[in-house]
N, C-alpha and C positions, 0 to 999 in steps of 0.2 A: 369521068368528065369533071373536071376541077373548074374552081368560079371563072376563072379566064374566059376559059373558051364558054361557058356557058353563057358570057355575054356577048361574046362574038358573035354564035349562034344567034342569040335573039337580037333583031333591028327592026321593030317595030317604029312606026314614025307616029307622031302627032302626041298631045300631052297625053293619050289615054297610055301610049306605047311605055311615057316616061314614069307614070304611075307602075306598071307593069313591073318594069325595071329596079323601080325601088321596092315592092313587094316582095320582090324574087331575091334581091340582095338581103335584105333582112332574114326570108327563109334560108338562104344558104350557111350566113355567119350564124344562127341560133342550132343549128345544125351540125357545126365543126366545133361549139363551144360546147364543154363537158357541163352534165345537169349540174352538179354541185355549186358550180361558179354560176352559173343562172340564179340557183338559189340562194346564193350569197355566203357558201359554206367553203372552208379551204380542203384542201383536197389532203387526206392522208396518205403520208409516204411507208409504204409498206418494205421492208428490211428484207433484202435477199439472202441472207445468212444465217447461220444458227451456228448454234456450238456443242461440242461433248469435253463435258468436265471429268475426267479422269482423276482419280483420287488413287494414292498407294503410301504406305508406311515406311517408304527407303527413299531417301531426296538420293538425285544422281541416280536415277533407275529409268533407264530407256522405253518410249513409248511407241509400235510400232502400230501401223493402220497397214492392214495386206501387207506387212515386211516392207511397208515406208517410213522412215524415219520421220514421226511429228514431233519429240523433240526431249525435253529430262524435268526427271519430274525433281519440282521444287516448292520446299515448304509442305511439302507432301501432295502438293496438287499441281497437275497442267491443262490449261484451258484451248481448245482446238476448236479454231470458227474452220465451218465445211458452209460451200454453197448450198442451197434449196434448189433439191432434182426433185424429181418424182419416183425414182430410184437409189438404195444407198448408193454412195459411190465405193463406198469400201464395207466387206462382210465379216471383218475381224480385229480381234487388234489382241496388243499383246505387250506385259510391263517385262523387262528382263534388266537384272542386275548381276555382275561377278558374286559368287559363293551363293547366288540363291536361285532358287527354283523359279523357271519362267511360268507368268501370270498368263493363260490365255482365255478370252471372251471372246463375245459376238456378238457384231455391231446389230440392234434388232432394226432401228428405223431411223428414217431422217428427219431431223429436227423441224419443227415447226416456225417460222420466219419469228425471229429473234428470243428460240426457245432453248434453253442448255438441258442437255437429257445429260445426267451425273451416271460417273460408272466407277467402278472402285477392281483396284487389283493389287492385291498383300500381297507377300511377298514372303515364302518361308524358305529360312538360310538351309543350306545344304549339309547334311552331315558329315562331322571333321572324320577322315581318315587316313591313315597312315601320319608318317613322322617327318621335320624338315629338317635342314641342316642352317649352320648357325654359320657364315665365312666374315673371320676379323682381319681385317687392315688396321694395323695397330705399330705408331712407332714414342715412344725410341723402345726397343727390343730389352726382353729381360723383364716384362710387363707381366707381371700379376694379375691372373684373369678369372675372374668369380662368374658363375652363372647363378640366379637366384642364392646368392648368398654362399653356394659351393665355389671352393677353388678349384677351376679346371686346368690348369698350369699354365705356361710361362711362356710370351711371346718369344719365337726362338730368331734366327737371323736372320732368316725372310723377312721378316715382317708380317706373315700371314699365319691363323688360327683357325681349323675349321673342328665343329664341333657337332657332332652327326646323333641322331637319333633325338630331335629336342621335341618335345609335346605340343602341339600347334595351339598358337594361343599370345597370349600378352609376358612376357618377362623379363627381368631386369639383369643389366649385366656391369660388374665395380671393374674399373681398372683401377691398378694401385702399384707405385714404383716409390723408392726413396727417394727424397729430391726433387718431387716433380706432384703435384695438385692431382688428387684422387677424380676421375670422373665415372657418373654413374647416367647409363644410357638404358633404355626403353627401347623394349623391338619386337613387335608383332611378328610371329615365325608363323608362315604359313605351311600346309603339308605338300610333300612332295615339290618343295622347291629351295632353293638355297637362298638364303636370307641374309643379305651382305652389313656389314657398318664399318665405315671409318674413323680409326679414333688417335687424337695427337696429343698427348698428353703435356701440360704448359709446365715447366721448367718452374720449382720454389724463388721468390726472390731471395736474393743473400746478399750479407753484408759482414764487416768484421767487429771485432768488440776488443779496445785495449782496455786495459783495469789496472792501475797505481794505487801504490800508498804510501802515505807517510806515517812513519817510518814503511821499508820495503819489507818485505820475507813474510807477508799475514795473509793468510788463507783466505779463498773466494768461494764464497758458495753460489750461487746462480739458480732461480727457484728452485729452493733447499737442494741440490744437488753440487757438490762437492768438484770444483772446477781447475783447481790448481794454488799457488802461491804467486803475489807479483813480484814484478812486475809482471802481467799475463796476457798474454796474446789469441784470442779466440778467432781464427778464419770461419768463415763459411757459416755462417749463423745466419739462419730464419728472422726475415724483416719482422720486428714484434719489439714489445713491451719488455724490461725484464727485471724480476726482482733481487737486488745484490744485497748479503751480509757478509762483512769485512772486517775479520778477526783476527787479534794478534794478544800473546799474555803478557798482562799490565797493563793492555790497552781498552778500553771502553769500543764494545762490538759499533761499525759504522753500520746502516743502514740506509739504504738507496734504490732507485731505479736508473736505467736506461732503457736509452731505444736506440735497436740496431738501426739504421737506413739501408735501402735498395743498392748495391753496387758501392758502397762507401762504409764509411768506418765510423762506430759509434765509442768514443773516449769517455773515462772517467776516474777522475782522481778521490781516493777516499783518505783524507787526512785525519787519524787516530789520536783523540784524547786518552793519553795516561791517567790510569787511575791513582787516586792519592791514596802517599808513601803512610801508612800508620807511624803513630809517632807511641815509643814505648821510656816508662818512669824508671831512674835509676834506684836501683834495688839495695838499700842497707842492710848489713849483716848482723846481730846481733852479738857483742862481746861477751868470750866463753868467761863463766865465773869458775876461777881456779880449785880445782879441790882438794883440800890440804886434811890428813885427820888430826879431829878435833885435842885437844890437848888431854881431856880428863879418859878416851878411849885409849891412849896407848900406854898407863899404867897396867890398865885391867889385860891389856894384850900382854905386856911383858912377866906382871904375873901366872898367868896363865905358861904361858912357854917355860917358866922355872919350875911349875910343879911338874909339867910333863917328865922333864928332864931326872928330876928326884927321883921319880916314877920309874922310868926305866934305870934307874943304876940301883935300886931299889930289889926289883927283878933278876939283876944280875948276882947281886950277891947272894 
């Protein structure tokens, strides 16, 4: 019976009836008003929710309640509000990540209205076994192909390299052609599976180098390396810095740099000071003094020659 009809009900007549009526309306409203607000207290709102903080050691590792997706764990933790039953609503749960062992537990209770019950599930990786394979996409062809620092050989006209038998794990791998910018790639090879990468190797910029002299015909050297005579024409030269020595005999060595440019032509003229002529003193000769013998030696000579003379006819007789 609600206050309506309850005054339907009562029709009492005269002021004792209308006393009645107000006594009875005051017991009904004290009676549908909650004590607290009597008492002048506000009423507490009690939280229909609770939550399980699930903790694990691997962010991006899936969290399942009875094999229901509640969602990835991050930052190492995921937090799951459940309604307040009297029953859990779910009796398990379970953290599962690729390469690692699945975490299983047991939901024990339901949370108490806005109470988080923590739960933790590590996570240990699976043990590596067997070997993977290595598949390169690699142009332009004729590619020098290193696996950790070994050369494995040479991109052939495919364009494809596969490379079988590789240790599961982290490894590095150099491509290297002339002409064209060395790259070096990182590749996690997992086991029992083919482990793909595409590699395009960027083309060296070039440029040409002309080199004159004045006078012409004097040797180039090009960081110390011996380049030719000009006038000298160099195609196909690496965009870069370069150091010229520009020799010729007689002449004072020139010294210089250049720079090739990208798709264009790097000039330079190296004009050769002569080194100065020596100048040499004209040479006087000394006047031979005549030698004549003396006047008092060629008696004693001609004496001399007439006793020889005596001498032998002397002998003869």
């Amino acid at each position: 019976m609600d206050f309506l009809s309850f005054q339907i009900e009562i029709q009492p007549s005269g002021e004792r009836s209308m006393m009645i009526k107000k006594v009875l309306t005051i017991l009904v409203l004290f009676s549908i008003l909650p004590v607290s607000f009597v008492a002048g207290q506000t009423t507490e709102i009690i939280p229909d929710t609770g939550y399980y903080l699930i903790r694990s050691n691997i962010d991006g590792a899936e969290v399942y309640f009875d094999n229901e997706l509640m969602g990835v764990i991050e930052s190492n933790k995921l937090l799951i509000e459940v309604p307040i039953t009297t029953k859990p609503l779910y009796s398990t749960f379970s953290v599962t990540a690729s390469g690692y062992s699945t975490y299983n537990g047991t939901i024990l209770r339901v949370p108490l209205p806005g109470e988080t019950i923590d739960m933790r599930g590590n996570l240990k990786q699976n043990p590596i076994t067997g070997t993977g394979t290595i598949s390169i996409g690699c142009s332009p062809i004729n590619t020098s192909v290193y696996l950790d620092s070994v050369f494995t050989g040479t991109i052939d006209y495919s364009g494809i390299m596969r490379i079988n038998d590789v240790a599961p794990g982290q490894h590095v791998l150099l491509f290297e052609m002339d002409g064209y910018e060395g790259q070096e790639q990182f590749l996690y090879v997992n086991a029992n599976m083919i482990n793909q990468i595409l590699v395009e190797l960027i083309p060296i910029p070039k440029g040409n180098l002309i080199v004159t002299s004045v006078p012409s015909g004097a040797s180039v050297m090009i960081d110390e390396v011996y380049r030719g005579i000009t006038p000298l024409t160099l195609p196909g030269m690496n965009v870069d810095n370069y150091d010229l020595i520009v020799s010729m005999p007689g002449y004072h060595d020139w010294i210089g740099s250049v720079y090739v440019p990208y798709n264009s032509t790097g000039q330079i003229e190296a004009v050769l000071d002569p080194l100065p002529t020596p100048t040499t003193k004209p040479t006087t000769q000394p006047t031979p003094i005549p030698t004549t013998p003396s006047a008092g030696v060629l008696p004693v000579i001609t004496l001399c020659a007439l006793c020889l003379v005596s001498l032998i006819y002397l002998r003869r007789i």
